[in-house]
N, C-alpha and C positions, 0 to 999 in steps of 0.2 A: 480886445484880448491883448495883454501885455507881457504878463507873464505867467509859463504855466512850469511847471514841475512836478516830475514823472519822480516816481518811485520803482526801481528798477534792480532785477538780477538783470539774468546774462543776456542768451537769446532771445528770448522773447520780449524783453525789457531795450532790447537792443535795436530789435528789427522793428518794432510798433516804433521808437522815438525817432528810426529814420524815415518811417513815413508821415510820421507829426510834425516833422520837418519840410517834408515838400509839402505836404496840405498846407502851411501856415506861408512858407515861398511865397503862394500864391495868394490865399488868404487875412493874414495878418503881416506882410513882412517886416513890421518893427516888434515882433513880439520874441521876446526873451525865456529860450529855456534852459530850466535846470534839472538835472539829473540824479539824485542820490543813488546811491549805489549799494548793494550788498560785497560789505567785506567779509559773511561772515565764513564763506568758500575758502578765505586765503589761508595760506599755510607756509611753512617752510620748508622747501627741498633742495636739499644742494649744496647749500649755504645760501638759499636766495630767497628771496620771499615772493611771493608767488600770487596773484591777486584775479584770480580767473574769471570773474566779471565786471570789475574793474577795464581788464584787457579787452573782454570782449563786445562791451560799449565800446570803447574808445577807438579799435580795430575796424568796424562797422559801421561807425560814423563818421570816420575820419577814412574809408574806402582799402581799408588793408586786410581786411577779413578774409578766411577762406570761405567763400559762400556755401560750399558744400556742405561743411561740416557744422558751420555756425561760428564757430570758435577756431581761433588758431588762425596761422598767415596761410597767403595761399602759397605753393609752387615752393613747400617746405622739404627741409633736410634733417635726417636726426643724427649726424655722425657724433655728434657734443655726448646725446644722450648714450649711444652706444660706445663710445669709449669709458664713460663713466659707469656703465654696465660692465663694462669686461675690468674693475677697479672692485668689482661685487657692491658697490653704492645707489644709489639712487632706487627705483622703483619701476621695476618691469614695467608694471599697469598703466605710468603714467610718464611718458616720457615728453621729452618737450624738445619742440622744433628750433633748430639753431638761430633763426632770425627771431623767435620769441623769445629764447634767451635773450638776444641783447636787450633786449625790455626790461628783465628783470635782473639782467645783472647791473644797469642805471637805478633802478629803483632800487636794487638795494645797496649800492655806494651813497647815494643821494640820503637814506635811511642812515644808512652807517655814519655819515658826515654828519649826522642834526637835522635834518628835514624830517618836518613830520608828513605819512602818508599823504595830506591834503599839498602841502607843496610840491612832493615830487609827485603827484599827480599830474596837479597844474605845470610843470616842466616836460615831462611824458607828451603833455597837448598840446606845446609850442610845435612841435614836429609834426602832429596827426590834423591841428584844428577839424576836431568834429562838430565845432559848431554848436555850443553848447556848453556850458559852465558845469565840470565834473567834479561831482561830489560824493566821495567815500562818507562812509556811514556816520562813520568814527575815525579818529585818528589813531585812537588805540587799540591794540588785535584783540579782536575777537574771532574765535574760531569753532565751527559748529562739531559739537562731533554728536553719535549716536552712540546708544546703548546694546549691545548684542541681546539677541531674544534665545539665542541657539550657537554651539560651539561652528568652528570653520577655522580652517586651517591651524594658523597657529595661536589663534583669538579662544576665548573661550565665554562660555553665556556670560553675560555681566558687565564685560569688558566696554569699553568706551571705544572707538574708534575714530578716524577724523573721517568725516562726514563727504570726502571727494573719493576714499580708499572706498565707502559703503556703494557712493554713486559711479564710480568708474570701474573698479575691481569686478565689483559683484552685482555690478548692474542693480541694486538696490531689490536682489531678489530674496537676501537673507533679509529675516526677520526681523526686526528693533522694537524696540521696547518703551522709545523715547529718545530724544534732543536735547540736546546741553549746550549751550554757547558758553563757553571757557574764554571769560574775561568781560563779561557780560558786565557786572557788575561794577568793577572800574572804570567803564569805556563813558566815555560823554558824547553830545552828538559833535560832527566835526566842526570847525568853524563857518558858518552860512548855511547849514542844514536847518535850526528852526525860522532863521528869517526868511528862506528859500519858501517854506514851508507857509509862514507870517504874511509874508505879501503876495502870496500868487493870485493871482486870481483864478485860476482850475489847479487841481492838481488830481493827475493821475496812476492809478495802480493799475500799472499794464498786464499782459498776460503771460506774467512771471509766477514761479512758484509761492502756492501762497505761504507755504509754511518756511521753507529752509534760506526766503529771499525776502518776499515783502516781509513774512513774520520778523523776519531777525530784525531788518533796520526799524517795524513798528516796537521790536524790545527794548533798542538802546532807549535808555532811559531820558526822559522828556519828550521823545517823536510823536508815542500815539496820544501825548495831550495836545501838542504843536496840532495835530491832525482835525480834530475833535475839536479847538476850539477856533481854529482858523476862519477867517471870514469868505475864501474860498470854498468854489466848490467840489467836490472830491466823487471821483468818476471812477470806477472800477471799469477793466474788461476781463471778462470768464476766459480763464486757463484751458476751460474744460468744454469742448464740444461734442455732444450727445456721448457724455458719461464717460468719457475717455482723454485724458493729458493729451492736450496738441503738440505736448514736446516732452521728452523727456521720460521720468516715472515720478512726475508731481503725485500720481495715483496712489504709489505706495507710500508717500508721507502724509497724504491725508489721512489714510486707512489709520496709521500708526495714531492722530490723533484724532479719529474717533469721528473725521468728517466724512460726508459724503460727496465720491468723485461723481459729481453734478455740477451742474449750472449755477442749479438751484443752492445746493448746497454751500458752495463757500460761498456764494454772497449772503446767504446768513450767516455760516462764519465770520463775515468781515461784518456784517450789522447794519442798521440804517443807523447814522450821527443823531437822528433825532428821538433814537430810543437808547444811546449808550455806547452805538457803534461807530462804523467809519465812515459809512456810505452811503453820497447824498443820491447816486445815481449806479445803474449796474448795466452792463452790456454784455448782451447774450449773444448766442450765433441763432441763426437761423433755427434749425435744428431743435432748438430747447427752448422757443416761443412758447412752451404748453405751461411753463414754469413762471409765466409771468404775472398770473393772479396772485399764485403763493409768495412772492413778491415782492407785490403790492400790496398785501395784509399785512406784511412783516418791515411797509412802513418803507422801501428799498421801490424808487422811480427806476422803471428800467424798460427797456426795447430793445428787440431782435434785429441784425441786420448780421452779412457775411463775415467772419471772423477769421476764416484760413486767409494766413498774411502769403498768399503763392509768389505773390511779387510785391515790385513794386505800387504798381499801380491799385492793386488788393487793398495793401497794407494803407496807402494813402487813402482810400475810402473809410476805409476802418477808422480812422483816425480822424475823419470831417463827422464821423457817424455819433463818435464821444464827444465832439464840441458843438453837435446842433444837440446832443442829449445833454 
């Protein structure tokens, strides 16, 4: 094994790649990983640009993380954020901790100057070394937003929103109708995203959102061929253990398109490669072993083993449990 490459949101893309990290420690230690990332969470507040699983990879593996919460530093301040509140700007809902600010007020001077996302990335990770070659999706923004199903607040049915106001605000309990990525169609993959893709030898879809995370970076245009024709092999792990989001409300963006919050179900979502889809292999939890004939019809190799990442030592089984499947 030489090299592998995760496909990754935030959390969960986050914590699975630092236990694929100490299984391989021990296991492979000259094997090289890389990361692609969903940008398609980022947005602009403040005047800053904002890249919230970008961050939270790179926080998490590079040991800055708040572990509590997943995201964000630990032994955080927000006085930045509340003076900018008491100016009537920014966003009650989503305020940002003053040591995280310094992150993205670099990134976005570093932006401002001529750096594209992918290098002020790579300068972001001369300070954290997470250990690990970090790869934004795209250099150019892309940003998801949703369609209102139902009026609220000062929105009304129709309306488009960005996609972190639906998941942070409103807990993702209003309605949608539908997903847009706004800039979808001009963005390219970044630089080293299909040959990342090109020579791995595994690559993995961890148990990140399948729709608003892996979905987006399999949208930017080229990835799900990169994917599909790769000579690698391509390992999925289930988001979903016995019917329920192990993080998050991944639940309510499946609903919206039409999948079933299962085991079972996104891995048909995502498809076996040798019928059209993505996936040479699928990992299930414990739990939703019953799902593994239906499966294995549908052309998708896959085996049960423990999936709640509780710790570390969890997360690194989990992680040996994808490379012996």
């Amino acid at each position: 094994m030489r090299n592998v490459t995760v496909l990754a949101g935030g959390v969960g893309g986050a914590r699975f790649t630092r236990g694929l990290l100490a299984h391989l420690a021990a296991a492979a230690p000259d094997a090289a990983v890389t990361v692609i990332v969903n940008t398609g969470d980022d947005m602009w507040l403040d005047g800053l640009r904002i890249c919230p699983d970008l961050d939270t990879v790179m926080y998490t593996l590079g040991g800055g993380i708040n572990e509590e919460q997943g995201w964000g530093r630990p032994e955080e301040t927000r006085r930045t954020s509340s003076e900018i509140a008491a100016y009537g700007r920014g966003w009650s809902w989503f305020t940002l901790g003053d040591l995280d600010l310094a992150t993205h007020i670099v990134r976005t001077d570093l932006l401002r100057n001529g750096s594209t996302l992918s290098e002020a990335t790579a300068f972001l990770c001369q300070r954290w070394q997470p250990g690990v070659r970090l790869l934004p999706m795209s250099d150019q923004p892309v940003e998801t937003h949703v369609c209102l199903a139902e009026n609220v607040d000062e929105h009304a049915a129709g309306d488009y929103i960005h996609f972190e106001e639906w998941w942070v605000r409103y807990r993702a309990q209003v309605a949608v109708t539908g997903f847009k990525q706004r800039g979808l169609a001009e963005a390219v993959a970044a630089p080293g995203v299909r040959e990342a893709i090109r020579t791995a030898d595994l690559i993995v879809l961890p148990p990140s959102n399948p729709v608003v995370s892996i979905g987006t970076i399999l949208a930017v245009p080229g990835v799900r061929d990169a994917l599909r024709s790769t000579t690698a092999r391509v390992v999925g792990v289930s988001p979903i253990i016995g019917g329920a989001a192990v993080r998050g409300m991944a639940d309510a963006c499946l609903r919206t398109i039409g999948v079933e919050t299962s085991a079972l179900g996104v891995g048909l979502h995502y498809g076996s490669r040798n019928r059209g889809g993505l996936l040479d292999a699928w990992l299930v939890d414990e739990t939703d072993a019953a799902a593994l004939p239906a499966l294995a019809a549908a052309g998708i190799r896959s085996t049960a083993a423990p999936l709640w990442m509780r710790d570390l030592n969890a997360t690194t089984a989990m992680a040996a449990a994808v490379l012996a499947l």
